[in-house]
PAVOLO-513082 format. One record per residue: residue number from 1; x, y, z of N, C-alpha, C in turn. Coordinates in Angstrom, 2 decimals, padded with zeros to 5 digits, always signed. Each point is the difference from the previous one (the first is absolute). Last residue first. Layout:
[NUM,[X,Y,Z],[X,Y,Z],[X,Y,Z]]
...
//
This chain:
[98,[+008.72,-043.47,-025.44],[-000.36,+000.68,-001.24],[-000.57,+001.16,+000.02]]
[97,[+001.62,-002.70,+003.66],[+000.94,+000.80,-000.61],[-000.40,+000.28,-001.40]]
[96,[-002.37,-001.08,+004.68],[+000.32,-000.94,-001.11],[+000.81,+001.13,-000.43]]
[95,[-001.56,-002.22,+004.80],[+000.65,+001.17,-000.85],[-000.17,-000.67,-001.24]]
[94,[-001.28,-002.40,+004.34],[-000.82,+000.79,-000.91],[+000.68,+001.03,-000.91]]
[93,[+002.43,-002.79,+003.23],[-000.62,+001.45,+000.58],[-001.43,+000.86,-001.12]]
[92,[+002.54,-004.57,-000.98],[-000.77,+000.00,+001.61],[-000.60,+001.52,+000.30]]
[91,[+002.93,-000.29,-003.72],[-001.75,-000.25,-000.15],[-000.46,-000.28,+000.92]]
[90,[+004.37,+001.78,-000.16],[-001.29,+001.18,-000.59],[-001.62,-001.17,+000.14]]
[89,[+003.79,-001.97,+001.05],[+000.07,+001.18,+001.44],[-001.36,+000.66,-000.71]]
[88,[+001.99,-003.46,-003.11],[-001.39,-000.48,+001.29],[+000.17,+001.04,+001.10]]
[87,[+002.56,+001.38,-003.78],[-001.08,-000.33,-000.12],[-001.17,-000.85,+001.21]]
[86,[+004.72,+001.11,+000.75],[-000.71,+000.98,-000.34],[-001.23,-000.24,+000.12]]
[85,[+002.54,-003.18,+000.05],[-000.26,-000.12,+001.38],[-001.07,+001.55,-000.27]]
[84,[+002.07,-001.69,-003.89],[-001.04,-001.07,+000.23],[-000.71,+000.58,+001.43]]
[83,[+003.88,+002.08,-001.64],[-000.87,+000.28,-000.67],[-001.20,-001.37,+000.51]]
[82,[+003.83,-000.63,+001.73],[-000.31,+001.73,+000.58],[-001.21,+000.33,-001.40]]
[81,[+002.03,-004.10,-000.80],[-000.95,-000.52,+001.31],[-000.23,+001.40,+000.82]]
[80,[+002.32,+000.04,-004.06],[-001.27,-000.42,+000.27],[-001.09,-000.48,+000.56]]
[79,[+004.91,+001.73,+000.72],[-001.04,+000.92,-000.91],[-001.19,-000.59,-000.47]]
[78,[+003.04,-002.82,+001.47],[-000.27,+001.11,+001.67],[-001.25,+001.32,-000.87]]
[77,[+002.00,-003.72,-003.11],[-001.11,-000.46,+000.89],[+000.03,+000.72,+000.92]]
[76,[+002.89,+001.67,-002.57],[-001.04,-000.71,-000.71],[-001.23,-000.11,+000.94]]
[75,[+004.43,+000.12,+001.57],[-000.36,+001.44,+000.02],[-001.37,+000.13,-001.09]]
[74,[+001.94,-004.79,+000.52],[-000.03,+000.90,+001.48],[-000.91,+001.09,-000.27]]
[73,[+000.95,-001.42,-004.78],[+000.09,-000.75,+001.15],[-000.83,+000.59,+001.67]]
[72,[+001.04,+003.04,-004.15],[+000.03,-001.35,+000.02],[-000.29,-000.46,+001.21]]
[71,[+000.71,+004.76,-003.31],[-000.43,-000.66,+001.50],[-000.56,-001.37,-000.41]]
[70,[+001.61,+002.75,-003.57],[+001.00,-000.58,+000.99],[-000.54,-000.36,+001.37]]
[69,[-002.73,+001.36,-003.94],[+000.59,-001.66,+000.04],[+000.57,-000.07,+001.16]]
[68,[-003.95,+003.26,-000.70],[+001.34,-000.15,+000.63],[+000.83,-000.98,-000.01]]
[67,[-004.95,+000.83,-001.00],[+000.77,+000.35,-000.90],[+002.14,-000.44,+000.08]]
[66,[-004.57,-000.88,+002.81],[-000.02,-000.65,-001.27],[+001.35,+000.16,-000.80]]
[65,[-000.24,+001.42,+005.14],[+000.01,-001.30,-000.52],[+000.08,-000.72,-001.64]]
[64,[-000.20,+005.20,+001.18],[+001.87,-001.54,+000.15],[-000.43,-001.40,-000.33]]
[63,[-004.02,+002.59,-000.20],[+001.30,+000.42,-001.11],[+001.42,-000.95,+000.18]]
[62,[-003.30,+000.26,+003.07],[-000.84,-001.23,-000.84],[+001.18,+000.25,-000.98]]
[61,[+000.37,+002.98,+004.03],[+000.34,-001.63,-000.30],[-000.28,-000.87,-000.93]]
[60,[-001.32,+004.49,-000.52],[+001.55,+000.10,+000.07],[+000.34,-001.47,+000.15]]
[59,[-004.32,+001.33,+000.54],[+000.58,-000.48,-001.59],[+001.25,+000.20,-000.43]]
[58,[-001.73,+000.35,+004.46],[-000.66,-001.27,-000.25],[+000.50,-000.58,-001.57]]
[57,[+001.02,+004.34,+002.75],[+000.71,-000.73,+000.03],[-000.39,-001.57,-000.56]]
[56,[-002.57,+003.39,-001.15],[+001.28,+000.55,-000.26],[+000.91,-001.27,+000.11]]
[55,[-003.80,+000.02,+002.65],[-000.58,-000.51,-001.90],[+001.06,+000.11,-000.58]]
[54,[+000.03,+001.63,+004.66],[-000.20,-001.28,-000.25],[+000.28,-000.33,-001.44]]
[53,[-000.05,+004.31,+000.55],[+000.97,-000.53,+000.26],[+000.15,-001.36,-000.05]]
[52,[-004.21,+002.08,-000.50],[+000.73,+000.26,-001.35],[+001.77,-000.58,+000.28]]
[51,[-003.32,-000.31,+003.42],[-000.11,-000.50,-000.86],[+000.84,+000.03,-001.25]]
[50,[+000.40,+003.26,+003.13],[+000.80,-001.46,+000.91],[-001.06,-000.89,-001.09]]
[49,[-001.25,+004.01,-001.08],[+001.92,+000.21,-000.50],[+000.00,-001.28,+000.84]]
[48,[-004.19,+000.88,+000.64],[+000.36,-000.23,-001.40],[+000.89,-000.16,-000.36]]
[47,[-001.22,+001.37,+004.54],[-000.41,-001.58,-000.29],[+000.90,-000.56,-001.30]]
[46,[-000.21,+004.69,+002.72],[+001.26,-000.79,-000.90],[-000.34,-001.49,-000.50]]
[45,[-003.23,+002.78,+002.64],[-000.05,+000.87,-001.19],[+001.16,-000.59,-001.23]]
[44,[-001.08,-002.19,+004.19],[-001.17,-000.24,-001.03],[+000.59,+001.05,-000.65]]
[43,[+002.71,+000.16,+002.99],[-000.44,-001.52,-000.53],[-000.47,-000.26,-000.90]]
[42,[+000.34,+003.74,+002.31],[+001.34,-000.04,-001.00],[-000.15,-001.39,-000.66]]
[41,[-003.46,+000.95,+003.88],[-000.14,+001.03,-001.36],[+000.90,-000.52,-000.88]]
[40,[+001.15,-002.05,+003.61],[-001.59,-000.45,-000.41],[-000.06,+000.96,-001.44]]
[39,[+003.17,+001.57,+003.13],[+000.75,-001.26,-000.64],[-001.17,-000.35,-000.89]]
[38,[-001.37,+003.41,+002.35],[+000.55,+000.45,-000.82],[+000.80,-001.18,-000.77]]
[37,[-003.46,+001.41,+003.42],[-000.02,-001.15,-000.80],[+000.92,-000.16,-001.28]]
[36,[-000.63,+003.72,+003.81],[+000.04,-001.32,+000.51],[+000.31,-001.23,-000.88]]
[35,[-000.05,+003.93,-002.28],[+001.36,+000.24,+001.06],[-000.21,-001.23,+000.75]]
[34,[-002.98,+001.29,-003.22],[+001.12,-000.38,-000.74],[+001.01,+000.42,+001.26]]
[33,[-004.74,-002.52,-000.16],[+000.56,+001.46,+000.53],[+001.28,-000.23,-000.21]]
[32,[-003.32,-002.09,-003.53],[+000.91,-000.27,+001.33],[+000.27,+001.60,+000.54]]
[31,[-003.50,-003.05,-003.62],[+000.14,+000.93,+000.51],[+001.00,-000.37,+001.23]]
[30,[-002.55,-001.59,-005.27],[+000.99,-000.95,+001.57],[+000.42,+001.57,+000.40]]
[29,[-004.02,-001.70,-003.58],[+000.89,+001.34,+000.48],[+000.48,-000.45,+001.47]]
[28,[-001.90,-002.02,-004.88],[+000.34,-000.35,+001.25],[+000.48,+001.04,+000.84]]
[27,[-003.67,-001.00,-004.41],[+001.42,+000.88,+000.50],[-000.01,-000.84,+001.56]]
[26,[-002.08,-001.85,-005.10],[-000.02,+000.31,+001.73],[+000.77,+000.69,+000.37]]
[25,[-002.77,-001.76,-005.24],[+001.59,+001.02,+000.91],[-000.31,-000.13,+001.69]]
[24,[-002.89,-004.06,-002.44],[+000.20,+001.97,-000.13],[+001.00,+000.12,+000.92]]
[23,[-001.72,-003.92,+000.49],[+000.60,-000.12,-001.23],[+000.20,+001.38,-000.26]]
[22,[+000.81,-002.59,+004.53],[-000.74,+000.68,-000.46],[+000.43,+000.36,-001.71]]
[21,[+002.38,-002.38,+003.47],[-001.09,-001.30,-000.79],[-000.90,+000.94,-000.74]]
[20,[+004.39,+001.55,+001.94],[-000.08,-000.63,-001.51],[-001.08,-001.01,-000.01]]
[19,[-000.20,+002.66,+003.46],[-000.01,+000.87,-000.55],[+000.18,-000.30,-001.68]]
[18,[+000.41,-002.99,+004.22],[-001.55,+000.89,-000.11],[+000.13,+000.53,-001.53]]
[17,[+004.14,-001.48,+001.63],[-000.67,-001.10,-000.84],[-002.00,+000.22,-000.09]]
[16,[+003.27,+003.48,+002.23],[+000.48,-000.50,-001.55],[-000.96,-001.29,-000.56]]
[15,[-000.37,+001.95,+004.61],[-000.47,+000.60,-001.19],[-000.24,-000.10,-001.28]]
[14,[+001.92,-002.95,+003.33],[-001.86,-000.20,-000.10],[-000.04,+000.81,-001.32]]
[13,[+004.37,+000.18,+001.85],[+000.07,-001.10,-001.48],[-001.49,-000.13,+000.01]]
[12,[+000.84,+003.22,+002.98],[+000.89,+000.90,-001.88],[-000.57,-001.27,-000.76]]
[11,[-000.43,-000.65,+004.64],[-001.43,+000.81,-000.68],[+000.34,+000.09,-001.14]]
[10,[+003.53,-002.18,+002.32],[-000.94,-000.71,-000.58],[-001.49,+000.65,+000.11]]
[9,[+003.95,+002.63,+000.29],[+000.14,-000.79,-000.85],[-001.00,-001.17,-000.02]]
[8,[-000.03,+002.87,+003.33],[-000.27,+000.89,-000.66],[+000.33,-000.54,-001.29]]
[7,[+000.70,-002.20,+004.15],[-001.25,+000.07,-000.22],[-000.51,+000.83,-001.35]]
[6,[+004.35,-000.78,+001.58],[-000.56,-001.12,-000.77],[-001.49,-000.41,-000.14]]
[5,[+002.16,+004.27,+001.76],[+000.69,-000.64,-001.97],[-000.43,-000.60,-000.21]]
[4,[-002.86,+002.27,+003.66],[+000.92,-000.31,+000.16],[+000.39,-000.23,-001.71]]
[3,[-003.49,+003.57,+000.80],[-000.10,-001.41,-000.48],[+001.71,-000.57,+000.41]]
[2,[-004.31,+004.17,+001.11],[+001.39,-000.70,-000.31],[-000.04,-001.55,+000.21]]
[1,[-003.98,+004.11,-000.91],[+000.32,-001.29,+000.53],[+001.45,-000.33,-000.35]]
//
């Protein structure tokens, strides 16, 4: 059975929330033809590094913000309103970063 992206992402989010109501191990096994579905495949196999980037850049901003005297003002508040906009992108979309 094929699955368009946005059909094939909201089976991924059934699976997922099926799979964390069960209390024993579950496997998930996501299958692509690696020439038709190949953006799809790189997706799911790179999920972790575009999290780990997010998170990267998440404690890079929190750093300037806390630590960094010389940012002030203006360049202050653009960096926290790019860290604020972050965070509600990840949570409308259900992401979390822990």
């Amino acid at each position: 059975m094929k699955f368009s992206g946005y059909k094939r992402n909201r089976l991924l989010k059934k699976i997922f929330v099926y799979s964390s109501k069960i209390k024993e191990m579950a496997k998930v096994i996501l299958e692509f033809d690696p020439i038709e579905d190949r953006d799809d495949m790189e997706n799911a196999i790179n999920g972790w590094k575009w999290k780990t980037l997010v998170w990267d850049l998440d404690q890079h901003l929190r750093s300037e913000l806390k630590y960094n005297d010389a940012i002030t003002g203006d360049v202050y508040d653009a960096l926290e309103k790019i860290r604020e906009h972050l965070h509600e992108l990840k949570n409308e979309s259900g992401l979390t970063l822990e």
